[in-house]
C-alpha positions as CSV (number, residue, x, y, z in Angstrom):
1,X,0.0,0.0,0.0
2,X,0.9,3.5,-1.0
3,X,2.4,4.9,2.1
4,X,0.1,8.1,3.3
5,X,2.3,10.6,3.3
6,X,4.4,9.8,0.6
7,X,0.9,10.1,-1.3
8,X,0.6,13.5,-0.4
9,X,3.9,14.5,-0.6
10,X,3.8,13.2,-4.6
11,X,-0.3,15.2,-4.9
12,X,1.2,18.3,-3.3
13,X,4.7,18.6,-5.6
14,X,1.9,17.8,-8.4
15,X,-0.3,20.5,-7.5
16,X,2.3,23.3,-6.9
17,X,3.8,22.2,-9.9
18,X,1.0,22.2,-12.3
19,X,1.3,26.1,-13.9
20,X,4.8,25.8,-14.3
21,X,6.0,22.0,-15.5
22,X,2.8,19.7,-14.9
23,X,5.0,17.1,-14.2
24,X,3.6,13.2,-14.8
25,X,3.3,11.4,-11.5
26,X,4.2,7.6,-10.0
27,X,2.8,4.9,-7.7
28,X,5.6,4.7,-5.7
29,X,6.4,1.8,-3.4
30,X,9.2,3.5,-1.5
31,X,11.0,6.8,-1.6
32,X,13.4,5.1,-3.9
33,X,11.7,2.9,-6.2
34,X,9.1,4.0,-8.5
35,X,6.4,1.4,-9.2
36,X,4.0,1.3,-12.3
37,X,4.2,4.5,-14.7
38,X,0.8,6.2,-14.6
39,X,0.1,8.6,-17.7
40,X,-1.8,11.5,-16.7
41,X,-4.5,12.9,-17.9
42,X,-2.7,16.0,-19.9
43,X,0.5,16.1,-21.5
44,X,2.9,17.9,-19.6
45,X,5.6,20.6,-21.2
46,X,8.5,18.9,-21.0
47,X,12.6,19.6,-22.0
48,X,13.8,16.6,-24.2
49,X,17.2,17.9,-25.0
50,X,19.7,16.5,-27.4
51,X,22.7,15.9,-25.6
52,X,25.3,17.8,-28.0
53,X,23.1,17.5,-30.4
54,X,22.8,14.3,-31.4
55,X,25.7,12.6,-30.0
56,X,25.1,9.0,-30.8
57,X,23.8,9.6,-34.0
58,X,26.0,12.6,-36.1
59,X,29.2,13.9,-34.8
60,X,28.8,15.7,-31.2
61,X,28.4,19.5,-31.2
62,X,28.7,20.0,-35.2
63,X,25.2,21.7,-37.3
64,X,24.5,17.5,-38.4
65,X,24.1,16.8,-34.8
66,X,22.0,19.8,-33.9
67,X,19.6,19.8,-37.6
68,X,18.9,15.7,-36.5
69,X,18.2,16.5,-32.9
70,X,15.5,19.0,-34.3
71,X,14.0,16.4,-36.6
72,X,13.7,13.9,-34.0
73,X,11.2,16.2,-32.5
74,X,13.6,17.6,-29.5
75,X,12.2,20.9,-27.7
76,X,16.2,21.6,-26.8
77,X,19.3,21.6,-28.3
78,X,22.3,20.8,-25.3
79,X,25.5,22.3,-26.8
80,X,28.9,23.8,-25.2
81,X,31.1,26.2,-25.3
82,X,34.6,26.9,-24.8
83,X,37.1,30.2,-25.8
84,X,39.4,30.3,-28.1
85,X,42.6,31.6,-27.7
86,X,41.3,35.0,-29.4
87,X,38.5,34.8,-27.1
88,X,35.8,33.6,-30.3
89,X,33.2,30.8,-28.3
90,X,33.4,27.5,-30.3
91,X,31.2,25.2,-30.1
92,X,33.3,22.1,-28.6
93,X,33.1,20.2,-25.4
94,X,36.5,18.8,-24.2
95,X,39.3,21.3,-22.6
96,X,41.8,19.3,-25.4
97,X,41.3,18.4,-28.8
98,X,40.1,15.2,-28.8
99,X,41.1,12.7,-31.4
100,X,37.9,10.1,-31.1
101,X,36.1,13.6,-32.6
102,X,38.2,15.3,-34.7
103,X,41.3,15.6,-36.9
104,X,43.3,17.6,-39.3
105,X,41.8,18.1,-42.8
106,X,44.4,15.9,-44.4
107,X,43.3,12.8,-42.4
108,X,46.2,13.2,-39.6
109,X,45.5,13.0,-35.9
110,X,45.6,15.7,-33.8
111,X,47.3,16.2,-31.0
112,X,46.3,16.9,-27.1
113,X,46.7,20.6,-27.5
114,X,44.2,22.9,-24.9
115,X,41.3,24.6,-27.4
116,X,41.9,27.6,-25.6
117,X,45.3,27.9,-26.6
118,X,44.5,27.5,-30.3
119,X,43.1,30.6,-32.9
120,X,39.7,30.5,-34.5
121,X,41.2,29.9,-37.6
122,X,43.3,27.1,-36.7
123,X,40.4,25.5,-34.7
124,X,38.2,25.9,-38.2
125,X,40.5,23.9,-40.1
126,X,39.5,20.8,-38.3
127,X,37.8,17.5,-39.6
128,X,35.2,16.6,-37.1
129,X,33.0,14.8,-38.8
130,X,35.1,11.7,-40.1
131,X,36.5,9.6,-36.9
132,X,34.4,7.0,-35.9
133,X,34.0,6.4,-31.9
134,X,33.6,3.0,-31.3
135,X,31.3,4.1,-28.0
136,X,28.8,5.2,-30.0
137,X,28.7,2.8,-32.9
138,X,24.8,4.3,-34.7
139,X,26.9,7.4,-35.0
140,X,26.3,8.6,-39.1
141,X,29.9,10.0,-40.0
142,X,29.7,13.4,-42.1
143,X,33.1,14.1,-43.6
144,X,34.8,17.3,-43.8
145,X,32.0,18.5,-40.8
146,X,33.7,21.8,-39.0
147,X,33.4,22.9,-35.8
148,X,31.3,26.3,-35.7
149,X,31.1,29.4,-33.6
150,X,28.1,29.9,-31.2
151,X,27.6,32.9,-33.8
152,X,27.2,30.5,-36.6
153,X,25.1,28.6,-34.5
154,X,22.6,31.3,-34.3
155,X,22.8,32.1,-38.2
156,X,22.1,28.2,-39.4
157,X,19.6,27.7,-37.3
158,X,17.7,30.9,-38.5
159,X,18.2,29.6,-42.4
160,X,17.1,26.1,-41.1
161,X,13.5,27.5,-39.4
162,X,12.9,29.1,-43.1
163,X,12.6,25.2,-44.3
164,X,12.0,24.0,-41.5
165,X,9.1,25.5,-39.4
166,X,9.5,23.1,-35.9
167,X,12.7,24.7,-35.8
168,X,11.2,27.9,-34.8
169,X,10.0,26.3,-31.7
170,X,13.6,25.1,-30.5
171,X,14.8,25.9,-27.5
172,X,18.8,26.3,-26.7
173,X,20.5,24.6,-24.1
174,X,24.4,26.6,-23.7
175,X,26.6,24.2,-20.9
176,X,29.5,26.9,-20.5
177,X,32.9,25.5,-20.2
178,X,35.6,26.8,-18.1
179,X,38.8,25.4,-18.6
180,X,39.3,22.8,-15.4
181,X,43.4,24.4,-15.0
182,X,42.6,27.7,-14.7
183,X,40.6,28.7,-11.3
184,X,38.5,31.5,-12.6
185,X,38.2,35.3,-10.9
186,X,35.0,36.7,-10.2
187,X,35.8,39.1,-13.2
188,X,36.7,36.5,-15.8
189,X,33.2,34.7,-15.2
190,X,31.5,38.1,-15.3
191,X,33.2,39.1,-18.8
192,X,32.0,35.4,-20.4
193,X,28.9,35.9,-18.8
194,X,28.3,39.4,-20.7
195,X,30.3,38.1,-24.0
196,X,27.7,35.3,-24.0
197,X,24.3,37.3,-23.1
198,X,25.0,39.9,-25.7
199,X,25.4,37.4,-28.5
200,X,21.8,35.7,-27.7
201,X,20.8,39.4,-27.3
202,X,22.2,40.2,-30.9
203,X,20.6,36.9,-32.6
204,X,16.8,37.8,-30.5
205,X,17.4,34.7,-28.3
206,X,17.0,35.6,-25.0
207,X,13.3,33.8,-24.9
208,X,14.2,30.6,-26.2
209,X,18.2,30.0,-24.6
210,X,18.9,28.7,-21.1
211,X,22.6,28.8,-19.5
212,X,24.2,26.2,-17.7
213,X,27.0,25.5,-16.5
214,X,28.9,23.5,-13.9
215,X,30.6,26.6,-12.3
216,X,28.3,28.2,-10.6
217,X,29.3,30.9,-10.2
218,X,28.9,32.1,-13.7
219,X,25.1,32.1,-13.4
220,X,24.3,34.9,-11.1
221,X,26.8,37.0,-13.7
222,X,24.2,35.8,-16.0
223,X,21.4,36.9,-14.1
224,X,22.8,40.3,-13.4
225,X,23.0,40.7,-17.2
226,X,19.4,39.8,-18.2
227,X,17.6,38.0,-15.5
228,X,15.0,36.9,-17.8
229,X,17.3,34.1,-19.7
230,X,17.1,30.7,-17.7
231,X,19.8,29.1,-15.8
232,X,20.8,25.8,-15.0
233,X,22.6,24.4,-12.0
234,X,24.6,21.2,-13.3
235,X,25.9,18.5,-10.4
236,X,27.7,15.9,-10.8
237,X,27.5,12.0,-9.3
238,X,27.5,12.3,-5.6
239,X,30.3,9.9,-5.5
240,X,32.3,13.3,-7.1
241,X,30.9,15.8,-5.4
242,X,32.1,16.8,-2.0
243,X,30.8,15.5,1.0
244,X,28.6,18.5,2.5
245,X,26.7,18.4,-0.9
246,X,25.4,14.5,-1.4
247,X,21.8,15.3,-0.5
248,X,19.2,16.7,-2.4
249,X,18.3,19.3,0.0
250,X,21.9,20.4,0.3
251,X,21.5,20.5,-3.9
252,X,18.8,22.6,-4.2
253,X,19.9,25.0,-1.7
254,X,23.4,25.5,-3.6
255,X,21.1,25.7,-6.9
256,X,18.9,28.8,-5.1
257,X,22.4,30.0,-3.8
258,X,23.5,30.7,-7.2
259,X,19.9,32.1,-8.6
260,X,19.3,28.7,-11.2
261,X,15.8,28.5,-12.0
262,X,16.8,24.9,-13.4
263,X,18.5,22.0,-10.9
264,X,20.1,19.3,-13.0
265,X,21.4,16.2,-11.2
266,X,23.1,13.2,-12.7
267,X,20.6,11.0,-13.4
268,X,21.9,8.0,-11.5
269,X,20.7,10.4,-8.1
270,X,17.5,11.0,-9.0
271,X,15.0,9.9,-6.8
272,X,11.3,10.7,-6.6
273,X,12.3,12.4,-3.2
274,X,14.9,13.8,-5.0
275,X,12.1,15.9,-8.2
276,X,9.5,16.5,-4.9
277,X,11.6,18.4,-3.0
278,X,12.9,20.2,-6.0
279,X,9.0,20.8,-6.8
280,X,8.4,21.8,-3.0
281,X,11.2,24.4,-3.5
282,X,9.3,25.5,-7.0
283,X,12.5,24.4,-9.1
284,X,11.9,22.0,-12.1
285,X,14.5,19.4,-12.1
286,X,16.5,18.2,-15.4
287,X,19.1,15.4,-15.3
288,X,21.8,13.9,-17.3
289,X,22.9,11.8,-19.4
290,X,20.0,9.3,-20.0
291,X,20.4,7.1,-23.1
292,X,18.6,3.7,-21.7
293,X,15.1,3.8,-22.4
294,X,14.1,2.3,-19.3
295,X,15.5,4.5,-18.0
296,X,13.8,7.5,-19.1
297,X,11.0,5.8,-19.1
298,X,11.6,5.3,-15.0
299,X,12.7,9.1,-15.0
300,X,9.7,10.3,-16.4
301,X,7.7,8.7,-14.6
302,X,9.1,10.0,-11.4
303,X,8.2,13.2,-12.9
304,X,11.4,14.3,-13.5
305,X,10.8,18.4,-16.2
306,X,14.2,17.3,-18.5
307,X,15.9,14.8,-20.3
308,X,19.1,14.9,-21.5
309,X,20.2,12.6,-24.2
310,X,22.7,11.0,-26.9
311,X,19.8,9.6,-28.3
312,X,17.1,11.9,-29.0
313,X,15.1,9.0,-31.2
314,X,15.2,7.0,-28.0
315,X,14.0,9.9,-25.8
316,X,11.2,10.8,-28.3
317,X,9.9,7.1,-28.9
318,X,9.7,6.8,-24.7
319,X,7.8,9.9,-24.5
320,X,5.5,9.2,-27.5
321,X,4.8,5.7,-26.1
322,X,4.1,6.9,-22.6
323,X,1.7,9.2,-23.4
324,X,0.3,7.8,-26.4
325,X,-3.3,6.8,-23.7
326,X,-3.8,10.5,-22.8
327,X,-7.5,11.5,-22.1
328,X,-8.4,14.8,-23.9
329,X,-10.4,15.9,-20.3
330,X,-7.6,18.1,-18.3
331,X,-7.1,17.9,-14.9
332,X,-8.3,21.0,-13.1
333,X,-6.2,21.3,-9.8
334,X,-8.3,22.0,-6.6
């Protein structure tokens, strides 16, 4: 039997939540188990993200990823950002060059060399559309693909809603990187902050991008730019974070500390304790990296606002089939 106040606890996140993230809600056996999925009665607006675009499927953080994420019927596009050494943001995830993504244009492999040590121009030379990654074997190859400013971002997706109408309705998902070696001032995080803001403010983005980032620090900077654009707080595993942080309430208060809208746990500590307290505190939850469908299907039905994914076909088919028995009758909340 559904334990009382667990039942209430799971009604009341439910209620609260309803005008901002209606999220979908689960028999739950115990706080850490779900049960049975049940499909509610309305579907709920929620944030399937492709995970660098497409990850699994095109080469990570290149236009192919981000154009098949949009055609597998994704509401966000999850893509990062790193500087240059003349200070241009790339689109590219790891600190280094990375030769399981890219290599030079005459077919030879790069070398570990920091991205922001390198010039625009030397970064746009690169081939990262032709190595294969054995991890992600579906992964289409698209030779000669090259990486692509967040300004060129912005410009091919404005050409691609022209043909493409659902791509008018995509939201933008920018994980800021800060190189791991270099302990970033206060100052720094303020000027990437504003360099970031005022190119979604040049490109007329500011409704449909969100910011995220593990440093948190970066997002009140955000904030104090234009606190109408969305941020996310990223976590990592509680195994990696430290100590006085592995618990969910200790999470949301450092998500509240730094002014997220968003929390975004790894997936693997996400409990339905974990989305109701998040919904108690009236911040949707979003989690990473999910690329089983059982598990988003588990996820979702723990009511969980956001899925990050490599496999945005996955992520769509789960979501499809789980709410394919929707009544047309909403729920009216007492």
């Amino acid at each position: 039997m559904l334990n009382k106040k667990l039942f209430f606890g799971v009604f009341l996140s439910t209620v609260i939540g309803c005008s901002k993230f209606s999220p979908p809600t689960a028999g739950v056996s115990d706080l850490n188990t779900p049960a049975s999925i049940v499909a509610p009665t309305v579907k709920p607006k929620l944030a399937l993200q492709g995970h660098r675009g497409a990850r699994g499927l095109r080469p990570e953080n290149t236009w192919p990823a981000f154009e098949e994420a949009i055609r597998l019927g994704m509401t966000h596009i999850e893509l990062d950002v790193r500087q240059s050494r003349d200070n241009a943001f790339i689109i590219h995830h790891d600190a280094y060059l990375n030769p399981k993504n890219c290599i030079h244009a005459d077919g030879s492999r790069v070398r570990r060399l920091a991205v922001n040590s390198l010039l625009l121009a030397d970064l746009k030379q690169l081939d990262c559309g032709s190595v294969l990654d054995k991890k992600f074997p579906s992964r289409l190859l698209v030779p000669k693909t090259p990486l692509i400013t967040l300004d060129e971002f912005f410009l091919l997706l404005k050409n691609f809603e022209k043909e493409y109408t659902d791509a008018q309705k995509i939201n933008i998902t920018i994980d800021v990187k800060v190189t791991p070696e270099f302990t970033a001032t206060d100052a720094h995080l303020e000027k990437i902050a504003q360099s970031i803001v005022q190119k979604v403010s040049t490109a007329r983005m500011e409704k449909r991008v969100l910011v995220q980032s593990f440093e948190l620090r970066l997002l009140p900077f955000v904030k104090k730019v234009n606190p109408t654009i969305l941020t996310v707080a990223l976590f990592n595993s509680f195994s990696k974070l430290p100590k006085r942080l592995r618990s969910e309430e200790k999470i949301i208060e450092k998500a509240k500390e730094y002014q997220a809208d968003i929390v975004a746990p790894f997936f693997k500590n996400v409990t339905p304790l974990f989305v109701q307290k998040a919904h108690l505190k009236d911040m949707p939850l979003y989690t990473w990296t999910v690329n089983g469908v059982d598990e988003m299907s588990r996820l979702l039905g723990m009511g969980v606002d956001g899925i990050i994914t490599d496999y945005p076909d996955r992520l769509n088919r789960v979501h499809e089939s789980l709410y394919a028995d929707i009544r047309k009758t909403p729920i009216v909340s007492p």
